[in-house]
C-alpha atoms as a printed R data frame, in Angstrom:
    type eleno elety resid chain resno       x       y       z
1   ATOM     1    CA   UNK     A     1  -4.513  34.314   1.565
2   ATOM     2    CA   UNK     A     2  -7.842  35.857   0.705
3   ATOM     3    CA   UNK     A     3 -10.265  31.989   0.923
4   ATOM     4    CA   UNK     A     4 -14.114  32.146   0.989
5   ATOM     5    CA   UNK     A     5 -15.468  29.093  -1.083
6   ATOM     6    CA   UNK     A     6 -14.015  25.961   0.182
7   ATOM     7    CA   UNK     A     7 -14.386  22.342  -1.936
8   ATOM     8    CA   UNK     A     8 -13.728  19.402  -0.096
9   ATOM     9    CA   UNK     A     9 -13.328  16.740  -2.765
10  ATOM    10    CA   UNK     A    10 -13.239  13.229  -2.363
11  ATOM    11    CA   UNK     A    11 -11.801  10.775   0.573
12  ATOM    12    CA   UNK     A    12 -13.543   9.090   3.254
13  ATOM    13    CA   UNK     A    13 -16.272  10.098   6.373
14  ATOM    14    CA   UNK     A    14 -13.560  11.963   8.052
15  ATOM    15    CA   UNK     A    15 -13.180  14.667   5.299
16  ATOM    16    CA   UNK     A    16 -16.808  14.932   6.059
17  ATOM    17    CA   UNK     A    17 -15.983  16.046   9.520
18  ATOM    18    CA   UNK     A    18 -13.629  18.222   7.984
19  ATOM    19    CA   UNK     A    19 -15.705  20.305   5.716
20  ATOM    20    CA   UNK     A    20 -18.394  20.300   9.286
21  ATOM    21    CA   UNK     A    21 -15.724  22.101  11.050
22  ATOM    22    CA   UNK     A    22 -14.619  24.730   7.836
23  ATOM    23    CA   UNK     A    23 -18.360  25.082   7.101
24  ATOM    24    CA   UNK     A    24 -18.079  27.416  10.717
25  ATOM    25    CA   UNK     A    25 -15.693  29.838   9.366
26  ATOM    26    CA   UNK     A    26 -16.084  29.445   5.192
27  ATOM    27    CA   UNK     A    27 -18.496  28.451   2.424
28  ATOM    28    CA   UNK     A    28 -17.586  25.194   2.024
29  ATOM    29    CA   UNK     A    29 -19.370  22.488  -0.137
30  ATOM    30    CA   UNK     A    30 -18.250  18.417  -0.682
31  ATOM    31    CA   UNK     A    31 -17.348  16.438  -4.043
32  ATOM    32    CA   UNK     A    32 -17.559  12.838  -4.469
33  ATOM    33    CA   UNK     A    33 -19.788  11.649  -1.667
34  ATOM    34    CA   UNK     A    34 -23.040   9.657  -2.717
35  ATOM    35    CA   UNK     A    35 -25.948  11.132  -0.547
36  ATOM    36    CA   UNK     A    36 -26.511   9.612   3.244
37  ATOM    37    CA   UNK     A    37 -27.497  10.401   6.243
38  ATOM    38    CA   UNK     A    38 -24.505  12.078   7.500
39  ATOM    39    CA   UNK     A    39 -24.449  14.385   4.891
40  ATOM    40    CA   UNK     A    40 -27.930  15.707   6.310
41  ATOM    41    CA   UNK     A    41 -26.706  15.336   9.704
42  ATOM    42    CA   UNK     A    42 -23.433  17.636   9.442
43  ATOM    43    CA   UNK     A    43 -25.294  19.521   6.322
44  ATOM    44    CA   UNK     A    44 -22.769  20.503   3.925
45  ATOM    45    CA   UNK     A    45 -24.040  21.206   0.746
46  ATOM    46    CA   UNK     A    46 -22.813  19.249  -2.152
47  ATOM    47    CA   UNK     A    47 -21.149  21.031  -4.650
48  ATOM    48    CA   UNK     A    48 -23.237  21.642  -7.956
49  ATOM    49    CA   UNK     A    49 -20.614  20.729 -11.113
50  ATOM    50    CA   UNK     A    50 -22.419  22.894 -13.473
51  ATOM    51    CA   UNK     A    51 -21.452  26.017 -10.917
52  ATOM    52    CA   UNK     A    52 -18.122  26.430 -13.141
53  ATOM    53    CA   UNK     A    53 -15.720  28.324 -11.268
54  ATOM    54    CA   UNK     A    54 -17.056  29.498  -7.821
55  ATOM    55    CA   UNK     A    55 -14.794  27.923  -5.323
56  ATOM    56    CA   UNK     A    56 -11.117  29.651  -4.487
57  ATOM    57    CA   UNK     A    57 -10.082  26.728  -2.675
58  ATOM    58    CA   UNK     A    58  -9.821  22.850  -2.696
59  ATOM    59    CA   UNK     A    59  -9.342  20.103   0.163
60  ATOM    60    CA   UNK     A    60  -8.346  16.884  -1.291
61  ATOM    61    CA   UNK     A    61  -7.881  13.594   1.118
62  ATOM    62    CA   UNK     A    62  -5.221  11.421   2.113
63  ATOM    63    CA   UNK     A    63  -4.204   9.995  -0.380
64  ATOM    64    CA   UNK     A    64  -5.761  12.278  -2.727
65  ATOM    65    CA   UNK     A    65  -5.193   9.956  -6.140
66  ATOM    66    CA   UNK     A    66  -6.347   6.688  -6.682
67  ATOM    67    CA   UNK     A    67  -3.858   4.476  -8.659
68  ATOM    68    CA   UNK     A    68  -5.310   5.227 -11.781
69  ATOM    69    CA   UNK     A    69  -5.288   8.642 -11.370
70  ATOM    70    CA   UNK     A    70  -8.752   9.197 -10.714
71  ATOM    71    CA   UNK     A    71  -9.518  11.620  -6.944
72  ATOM    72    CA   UNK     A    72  -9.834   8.881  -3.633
73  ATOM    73    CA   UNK     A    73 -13.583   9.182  -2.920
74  ATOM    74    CA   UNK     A    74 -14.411   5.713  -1.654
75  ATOM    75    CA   UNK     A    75 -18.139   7.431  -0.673
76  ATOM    76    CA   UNK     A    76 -18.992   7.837  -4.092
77  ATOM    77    CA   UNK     A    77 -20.099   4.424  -6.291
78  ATOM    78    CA   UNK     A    78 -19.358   6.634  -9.653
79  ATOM    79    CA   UNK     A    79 -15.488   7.429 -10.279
80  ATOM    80    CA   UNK     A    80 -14.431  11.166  -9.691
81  ATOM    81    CA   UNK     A    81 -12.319  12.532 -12.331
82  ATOM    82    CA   UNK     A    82  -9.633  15.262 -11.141
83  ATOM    83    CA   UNK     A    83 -11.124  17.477 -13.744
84  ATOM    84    CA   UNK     A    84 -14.086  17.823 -11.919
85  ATOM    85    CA   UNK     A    85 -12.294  19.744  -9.252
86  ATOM    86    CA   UNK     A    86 -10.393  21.710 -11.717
87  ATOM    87    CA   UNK     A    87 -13.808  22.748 -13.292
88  ATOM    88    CA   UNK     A    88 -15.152  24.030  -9.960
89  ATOM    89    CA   UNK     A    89 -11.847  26.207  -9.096
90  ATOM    90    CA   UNK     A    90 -11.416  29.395  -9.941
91  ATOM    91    CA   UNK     A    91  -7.669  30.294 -11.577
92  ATOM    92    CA   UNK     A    92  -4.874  30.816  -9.136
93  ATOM    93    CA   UNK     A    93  -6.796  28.726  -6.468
94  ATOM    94    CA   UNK     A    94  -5.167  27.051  -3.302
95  ATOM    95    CA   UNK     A    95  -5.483  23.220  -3.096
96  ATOM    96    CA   UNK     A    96  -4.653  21.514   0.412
97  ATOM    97    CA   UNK     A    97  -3.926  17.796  -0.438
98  ATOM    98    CA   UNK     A    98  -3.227  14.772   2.155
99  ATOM    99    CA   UNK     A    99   0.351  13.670  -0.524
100 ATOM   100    CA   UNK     A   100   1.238  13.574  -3.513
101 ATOM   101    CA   UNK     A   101   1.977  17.290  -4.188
102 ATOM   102    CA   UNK     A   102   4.439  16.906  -6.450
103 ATOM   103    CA   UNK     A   103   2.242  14.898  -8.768
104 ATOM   104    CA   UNK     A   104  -0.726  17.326  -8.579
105 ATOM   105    CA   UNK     A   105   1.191  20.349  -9.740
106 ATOM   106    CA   UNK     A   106   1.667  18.928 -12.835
107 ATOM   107    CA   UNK     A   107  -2.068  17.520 -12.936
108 ATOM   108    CA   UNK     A   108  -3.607  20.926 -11.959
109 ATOM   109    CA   UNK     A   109  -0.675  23.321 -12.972
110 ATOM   110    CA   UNK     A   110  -1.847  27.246 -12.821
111 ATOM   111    CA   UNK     A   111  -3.117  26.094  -9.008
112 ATOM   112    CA   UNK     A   112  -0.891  26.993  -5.968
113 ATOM   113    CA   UNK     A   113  -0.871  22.694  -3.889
114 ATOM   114    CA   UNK     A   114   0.227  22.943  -0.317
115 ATOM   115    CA   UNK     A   115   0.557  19.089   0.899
116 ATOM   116    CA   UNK     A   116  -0.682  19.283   4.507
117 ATOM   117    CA   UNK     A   117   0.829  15.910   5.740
118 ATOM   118    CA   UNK     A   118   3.922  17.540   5.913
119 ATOM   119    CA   UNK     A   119   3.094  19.700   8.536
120 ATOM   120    CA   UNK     A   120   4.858  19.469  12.272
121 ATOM   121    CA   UNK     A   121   1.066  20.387  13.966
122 ATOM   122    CA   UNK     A   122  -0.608  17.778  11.691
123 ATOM   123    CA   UNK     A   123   1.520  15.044  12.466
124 ATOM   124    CA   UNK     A   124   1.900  15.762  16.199
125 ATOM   125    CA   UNK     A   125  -2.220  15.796  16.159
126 ATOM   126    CA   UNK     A   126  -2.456  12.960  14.138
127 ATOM   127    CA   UNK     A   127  -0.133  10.471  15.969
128 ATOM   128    CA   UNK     A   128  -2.510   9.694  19.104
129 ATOM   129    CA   UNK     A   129  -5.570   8.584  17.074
130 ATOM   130    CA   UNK     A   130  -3.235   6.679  15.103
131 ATOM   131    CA   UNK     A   131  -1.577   4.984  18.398
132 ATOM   132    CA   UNK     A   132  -5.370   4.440  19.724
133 ATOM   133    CA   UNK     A   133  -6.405   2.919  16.830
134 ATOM   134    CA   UNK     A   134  -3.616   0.363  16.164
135 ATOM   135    CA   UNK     A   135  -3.931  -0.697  19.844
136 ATOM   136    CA   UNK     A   136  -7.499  -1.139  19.233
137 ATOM   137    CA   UNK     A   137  -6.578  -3.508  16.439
138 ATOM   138    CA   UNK     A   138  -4.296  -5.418  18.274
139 ATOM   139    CA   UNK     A   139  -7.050  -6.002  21.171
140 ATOM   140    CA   UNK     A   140  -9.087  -7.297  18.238
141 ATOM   141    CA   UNK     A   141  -6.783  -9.495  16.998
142 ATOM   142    CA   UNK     A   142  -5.102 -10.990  20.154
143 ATOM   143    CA   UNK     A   143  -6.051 -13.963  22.215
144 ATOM   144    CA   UNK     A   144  -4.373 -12.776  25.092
145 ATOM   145    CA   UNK     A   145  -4.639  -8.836  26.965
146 ATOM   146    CA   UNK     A   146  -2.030  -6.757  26.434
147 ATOM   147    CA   UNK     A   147  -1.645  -6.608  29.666
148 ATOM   148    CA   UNK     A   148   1.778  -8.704  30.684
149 ATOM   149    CA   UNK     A   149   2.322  -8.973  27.025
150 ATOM   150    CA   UNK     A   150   5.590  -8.529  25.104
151 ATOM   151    CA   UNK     A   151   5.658  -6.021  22.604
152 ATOM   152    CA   UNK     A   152   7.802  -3.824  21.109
153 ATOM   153    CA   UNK     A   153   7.480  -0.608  18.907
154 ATOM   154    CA   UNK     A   154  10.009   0.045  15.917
155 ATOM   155    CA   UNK     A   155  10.904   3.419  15.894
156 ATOM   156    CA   UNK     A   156  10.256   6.170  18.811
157 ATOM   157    CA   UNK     A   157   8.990   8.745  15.907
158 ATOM   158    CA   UNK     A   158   5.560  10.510  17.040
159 ATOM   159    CA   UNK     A   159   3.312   7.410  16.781
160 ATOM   160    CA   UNK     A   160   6.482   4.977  18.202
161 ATOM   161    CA   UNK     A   161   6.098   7.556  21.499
162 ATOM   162    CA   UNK     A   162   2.271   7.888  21.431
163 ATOM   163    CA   UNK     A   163   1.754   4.110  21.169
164 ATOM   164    CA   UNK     A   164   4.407   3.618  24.143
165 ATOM   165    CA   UNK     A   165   2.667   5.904  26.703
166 ATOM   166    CA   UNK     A   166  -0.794   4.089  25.561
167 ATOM   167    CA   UNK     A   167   0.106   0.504  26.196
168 ATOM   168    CA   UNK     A   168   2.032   1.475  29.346
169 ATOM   169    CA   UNK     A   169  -1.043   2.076  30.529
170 ATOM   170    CA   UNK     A   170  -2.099  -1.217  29.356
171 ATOM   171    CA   UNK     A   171   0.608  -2.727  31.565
172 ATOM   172    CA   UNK     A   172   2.600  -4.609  28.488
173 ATOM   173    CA   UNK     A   173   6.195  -4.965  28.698
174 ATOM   174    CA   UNK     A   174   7.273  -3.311  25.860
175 ATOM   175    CA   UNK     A   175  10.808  -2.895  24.345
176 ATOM   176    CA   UNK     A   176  11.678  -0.719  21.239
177 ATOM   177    CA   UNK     A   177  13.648  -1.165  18.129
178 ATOM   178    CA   UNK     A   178  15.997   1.521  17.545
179 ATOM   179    CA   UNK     A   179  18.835   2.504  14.848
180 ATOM   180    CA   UNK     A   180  20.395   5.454  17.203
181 ATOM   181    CA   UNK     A   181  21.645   6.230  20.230
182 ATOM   182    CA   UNK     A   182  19.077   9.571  20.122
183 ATOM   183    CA   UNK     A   183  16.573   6.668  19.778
184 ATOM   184    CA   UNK     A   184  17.458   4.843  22.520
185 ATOM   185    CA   UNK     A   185  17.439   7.851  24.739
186 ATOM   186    CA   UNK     A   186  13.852   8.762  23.640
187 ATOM   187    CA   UNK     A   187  13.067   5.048  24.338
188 ATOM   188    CA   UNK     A   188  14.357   5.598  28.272
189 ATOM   189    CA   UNK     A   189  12.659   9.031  28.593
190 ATOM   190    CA   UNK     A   190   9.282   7.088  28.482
191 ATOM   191    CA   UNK     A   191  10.621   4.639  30.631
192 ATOM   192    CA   UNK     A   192  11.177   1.663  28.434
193 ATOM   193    CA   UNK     A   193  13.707  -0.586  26.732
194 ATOM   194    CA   UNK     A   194  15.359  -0.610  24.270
195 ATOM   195    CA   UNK     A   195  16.916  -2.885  21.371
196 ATOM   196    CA   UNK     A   196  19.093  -2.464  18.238
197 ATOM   197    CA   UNK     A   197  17.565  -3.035  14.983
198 ATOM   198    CA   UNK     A   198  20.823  -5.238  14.067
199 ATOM   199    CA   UNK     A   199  19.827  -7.315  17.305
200 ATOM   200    CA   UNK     A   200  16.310  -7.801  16.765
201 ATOM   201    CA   UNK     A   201  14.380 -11.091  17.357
202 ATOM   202    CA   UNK     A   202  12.308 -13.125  20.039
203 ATOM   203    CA   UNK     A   203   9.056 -14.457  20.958
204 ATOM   204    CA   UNK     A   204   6.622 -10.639  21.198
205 ATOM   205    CA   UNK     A   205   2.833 -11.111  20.938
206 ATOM   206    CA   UNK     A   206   2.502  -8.212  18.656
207 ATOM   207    CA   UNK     A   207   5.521  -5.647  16.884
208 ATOM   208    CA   UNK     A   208   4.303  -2.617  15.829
209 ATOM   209    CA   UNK     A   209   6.108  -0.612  12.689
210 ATOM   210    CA   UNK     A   210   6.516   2.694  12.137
211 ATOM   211    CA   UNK     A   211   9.260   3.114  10.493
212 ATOM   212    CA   UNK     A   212   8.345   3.819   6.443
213 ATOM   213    CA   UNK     A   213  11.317   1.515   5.199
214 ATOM   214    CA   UNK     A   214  11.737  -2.075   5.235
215 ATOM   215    CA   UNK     A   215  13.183  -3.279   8.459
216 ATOM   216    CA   UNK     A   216  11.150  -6.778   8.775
217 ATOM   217    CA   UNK     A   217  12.770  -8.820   5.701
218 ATOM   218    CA   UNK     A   218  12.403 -12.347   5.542
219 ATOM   219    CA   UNK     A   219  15.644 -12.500   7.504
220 ATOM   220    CA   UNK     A   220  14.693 -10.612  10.104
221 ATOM   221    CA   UNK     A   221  11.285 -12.367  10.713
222 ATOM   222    CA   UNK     A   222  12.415 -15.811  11.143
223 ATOM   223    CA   UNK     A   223  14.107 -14.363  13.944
224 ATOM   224    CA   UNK     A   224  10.589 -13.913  15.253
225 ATOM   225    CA   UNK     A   225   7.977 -16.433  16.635
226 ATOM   226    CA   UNK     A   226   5.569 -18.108  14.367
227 ATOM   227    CA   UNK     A   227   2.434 -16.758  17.139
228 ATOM   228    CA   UNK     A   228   3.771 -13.111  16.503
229 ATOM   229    CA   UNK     A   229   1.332 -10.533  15.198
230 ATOM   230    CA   UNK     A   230   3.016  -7.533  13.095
231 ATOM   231    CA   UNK     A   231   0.802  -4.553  12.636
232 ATOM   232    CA   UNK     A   232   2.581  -2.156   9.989
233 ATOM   233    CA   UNK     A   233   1.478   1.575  10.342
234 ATOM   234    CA   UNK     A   234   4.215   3.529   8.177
235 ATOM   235    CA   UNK     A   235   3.277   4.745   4.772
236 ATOM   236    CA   UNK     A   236   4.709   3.269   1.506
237 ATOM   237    CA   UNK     A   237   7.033   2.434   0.948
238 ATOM   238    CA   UNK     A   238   6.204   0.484   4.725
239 ATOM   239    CA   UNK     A   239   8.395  -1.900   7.072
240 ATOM   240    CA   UNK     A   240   7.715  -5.360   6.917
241 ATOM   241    CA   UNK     A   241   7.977  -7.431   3.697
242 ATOM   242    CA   UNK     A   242   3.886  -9.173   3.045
243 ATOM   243    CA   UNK     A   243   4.703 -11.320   0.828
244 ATOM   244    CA   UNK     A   244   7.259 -12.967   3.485
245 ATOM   245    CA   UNK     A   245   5.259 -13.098   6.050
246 ATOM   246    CA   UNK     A   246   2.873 -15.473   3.996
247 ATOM   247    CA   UNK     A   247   5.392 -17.583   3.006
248 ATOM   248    CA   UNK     A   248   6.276 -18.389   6.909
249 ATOM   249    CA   UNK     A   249   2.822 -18.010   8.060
250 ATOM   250    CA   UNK     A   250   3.053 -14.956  10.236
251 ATOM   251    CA   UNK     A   251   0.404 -12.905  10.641
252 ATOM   252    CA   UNK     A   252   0.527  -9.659   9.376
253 ATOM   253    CA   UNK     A   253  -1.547  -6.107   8.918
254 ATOM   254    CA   UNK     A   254  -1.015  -3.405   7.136
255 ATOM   255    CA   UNK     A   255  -2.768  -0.237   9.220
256 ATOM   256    CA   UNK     A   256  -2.033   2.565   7.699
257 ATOM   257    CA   UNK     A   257  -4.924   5.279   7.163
258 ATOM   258    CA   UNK     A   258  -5.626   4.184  11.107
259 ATOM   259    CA   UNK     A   259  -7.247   7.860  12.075
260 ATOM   260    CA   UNK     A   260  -9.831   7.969   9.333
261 ATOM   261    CA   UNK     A   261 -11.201   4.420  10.184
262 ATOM   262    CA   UNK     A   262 -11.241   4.418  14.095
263 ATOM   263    CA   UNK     A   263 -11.427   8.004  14.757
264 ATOM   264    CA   UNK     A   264 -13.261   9.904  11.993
265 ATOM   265    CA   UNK     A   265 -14.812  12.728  13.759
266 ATOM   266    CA   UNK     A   266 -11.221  13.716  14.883
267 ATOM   267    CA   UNK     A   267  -9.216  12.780  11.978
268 ATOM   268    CA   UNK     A   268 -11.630  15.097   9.912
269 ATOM   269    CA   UNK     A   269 -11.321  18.125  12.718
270 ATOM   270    CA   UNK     A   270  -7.368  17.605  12.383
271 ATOM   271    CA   UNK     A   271  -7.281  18.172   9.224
272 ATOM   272    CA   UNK     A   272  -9.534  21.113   9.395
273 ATOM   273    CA   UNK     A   273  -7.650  22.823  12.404
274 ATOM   274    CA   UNK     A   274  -4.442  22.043  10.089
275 ATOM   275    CA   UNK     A   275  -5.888  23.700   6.932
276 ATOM   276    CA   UNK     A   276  -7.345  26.534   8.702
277 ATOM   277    CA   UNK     A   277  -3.686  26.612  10.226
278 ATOM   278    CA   UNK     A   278  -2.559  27.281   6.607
279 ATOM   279    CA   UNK     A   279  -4.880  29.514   5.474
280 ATOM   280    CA   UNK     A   280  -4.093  31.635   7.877
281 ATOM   281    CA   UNK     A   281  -0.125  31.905   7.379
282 ATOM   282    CA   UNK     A   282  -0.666  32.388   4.061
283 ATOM   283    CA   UNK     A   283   0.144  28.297   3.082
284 ATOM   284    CA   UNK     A   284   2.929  26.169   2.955
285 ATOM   285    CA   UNK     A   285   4.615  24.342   5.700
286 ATOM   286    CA   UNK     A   286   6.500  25.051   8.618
287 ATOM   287    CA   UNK     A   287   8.228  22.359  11.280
């Protein structure tokens, strides 16, 4: 894959991290980002619209679309259409895209879109700043340390592991929630418990989700004390129902998008390594 120009368009501080770490190898340029100070700070240039069609190559965030179709770029106060991206590529380009590949084919057909998130490396890298940062929310939102505390982790995916071996550390008793016997086994390999999903319930300080289907129905969390705190960190279609956790006045977060908030600088560099990764095998995916 012959890349020089790179166009990072749209998404949060983190993709400016991102287009810090490409600037080293490629010409690389932003979209969508208002100017500020850490623009001048990490320096890359902004990309000039009236250019036409000088880059070969296109970054887009996670999630790359805003609901009305319009790119993510929560840095810029003006909307950013997706055929401002499509003016600056050249034909035939390559565009790296945090989702929704499927969807962008058809929006920016005659490009080759190679969805990143579905990389092995990417999600391995990406699971400890996730685990970090939803144990940093539950230290914010506790009135008691974690430490002592009961907690357990549905599902013992990357981020279910990760988040175990952080709040061992912690010292919290911690149980997890599995479907499978495989899980259950994964659950004893880092030396903790272990519970059915069909068997779930009890008084835990804080249950963490990561499992992207619903397992927390209004069923399930009456089986659950009122002074539990659910953090949900799977992706849509997500674990626990919201609108029945108001109704029986549990407290509940959705945290997904964790790495960008709480750990920018190496969210961005992830997805750099990740893309660079890419680039170099000539795109696409591998497990």
């Amino acid at each position: 894959m012959n890349i020089h120009r790179i166009l990072i368009a749209g998404g949060d501080i983190r993709q400016l991290y991102c287009a810090a770490r490409l600037a080293d190898v490629y010409e690389a340029a932003v979209l969508g980002f208002d100017d500020n100070d850490l623009i001048a700070e990490l320096g890359p240039e902004t990309a000039d619209i009236s250019a036409g069609h000088s880059f070969d190559c296109a970054v887009l965030p996670v999630p790359p679309l805003n609901p009305d179709g319009t790119l993510f770029a929560p840095c810029s106060a003006a909307a950013v259409e997706l055929s401002a991206v499509n003016a600056l590529l050249a034909p035939n380009s390559t565009v790296f895209t945090g989702g929704s590949a499927e969807k962008l084919s058809d929006l920016l057909s005659g490009h080759r879109i190679c969805d990143y998130l579905v990389r092995e490396d990417m999600s391995l890298k990406n699971a400890v700043p996730t685990a970090e940062g939803a144990v940093q929310l539950a230290l914010e939102e506790l009135p008691v340390t974690l430490s002592g505390s009961k907690v357990l982790i549905a599902g013992m995916g990357r981020i279910g592991t990760a988040l175990a071996e952080i709040l061992k550390g912690f010292g919290a008793d911690i149980t997890a929630a599995v479907h499978t016997p495989r899980g259950a086994a994964k659950a004893r390999l880092h030396g903790i418990g272990s519970v059915p999903v069909k068997r779930l319930g009890g008084d835990y300080k804080v249950v963490f989700n990561t499992v992207p289907k619903l397992i927390f129905n209004e069923d399930m969390l009456r089986r659950f004390g009122k002074d539990s705190l659910f953090i949900d960190l799977a992706s849509a279609p997500h674990g626990i129902d919201f609108i029945a956790t108001e109704a029986l006045g549990i407290r509940a977060l959705a945290a997904n998008g964790l790495p960008g908030k709480t750990a920018p600088v190496t969210a961005g560099e992830i997805i750099a390594e990740t893309v660079s990764s890419m680039i170099a095998e000539g795109g696409g995916s591998y497990e």
